[in-house]
C-alpha positions in Angstrom: 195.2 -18.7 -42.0 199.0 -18.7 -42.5 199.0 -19.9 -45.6 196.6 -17.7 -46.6 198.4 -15.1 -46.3 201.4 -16.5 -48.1 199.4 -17.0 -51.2 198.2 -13.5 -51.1 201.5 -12.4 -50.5 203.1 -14.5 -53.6 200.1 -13.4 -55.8 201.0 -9.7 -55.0 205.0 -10.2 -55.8 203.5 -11.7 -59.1 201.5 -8.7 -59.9 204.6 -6.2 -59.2 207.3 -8.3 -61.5 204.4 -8.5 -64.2 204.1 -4.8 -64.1 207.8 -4.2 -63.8 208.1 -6.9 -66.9 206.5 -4.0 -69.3 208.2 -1.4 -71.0 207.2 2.1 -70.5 206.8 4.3 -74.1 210.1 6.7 -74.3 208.9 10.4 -74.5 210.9 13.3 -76.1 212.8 15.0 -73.2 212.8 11.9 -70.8 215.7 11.8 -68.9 216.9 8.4 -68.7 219.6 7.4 -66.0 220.6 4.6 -67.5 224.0 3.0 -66.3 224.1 -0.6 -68.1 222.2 -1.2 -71.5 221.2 -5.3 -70.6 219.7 -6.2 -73.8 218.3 -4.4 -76.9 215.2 -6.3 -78.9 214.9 -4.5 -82.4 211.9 -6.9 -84.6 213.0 -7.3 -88.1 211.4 -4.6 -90.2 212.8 -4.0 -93.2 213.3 0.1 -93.3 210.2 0.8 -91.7 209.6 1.8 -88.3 209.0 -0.5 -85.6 208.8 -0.4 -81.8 212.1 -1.4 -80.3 212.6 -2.0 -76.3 215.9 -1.4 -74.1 216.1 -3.3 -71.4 219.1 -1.2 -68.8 220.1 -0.8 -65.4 219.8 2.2 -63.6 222.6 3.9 -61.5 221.2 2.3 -58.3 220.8 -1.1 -59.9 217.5 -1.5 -60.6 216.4 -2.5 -63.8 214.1 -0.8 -66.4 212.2 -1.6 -69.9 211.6 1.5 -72.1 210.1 1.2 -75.4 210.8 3.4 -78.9 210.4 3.8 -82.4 213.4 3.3 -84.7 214.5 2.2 -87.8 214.2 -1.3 -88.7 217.2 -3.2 -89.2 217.7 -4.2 -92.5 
């Protein structure tokens, strides 16, 4: 019975750092607290527009993924 709820319990830290793992789509007028930028992914794109995500840390430490529409780089 133990370790049955050990598995349930490892399967349900899995889900959370899955969900956390995801960016969440910037919105105009978002207020982002961000404290650290961690890393930046931009795809290659030419000069269209493609969806870049910011990984940063927030001012309590915790770390967020939003996603946005830029520029490409070239």
């Amino acid at each position: 019975m133990r370790n049955l709820f050990w598995i349930a319990g490892l399967s349900l830290v899995a889900q959370l750092a899955n969900a956390e793992s995801q960016a969440v789509p910037y919105q105009y007028g978002d207020h982002l607290d961000i404290a650290k930028v961690v890393s930046l992914d931009v795809p290659a794109g030419g000069c269209e527009v493609v969806e870049a995500t910011m990984t940063y840390l927030d001012s309590k430490g915790e770390t967020h993924s939003v996603s946005y529409l830029r520029q490409g780089t070239d």
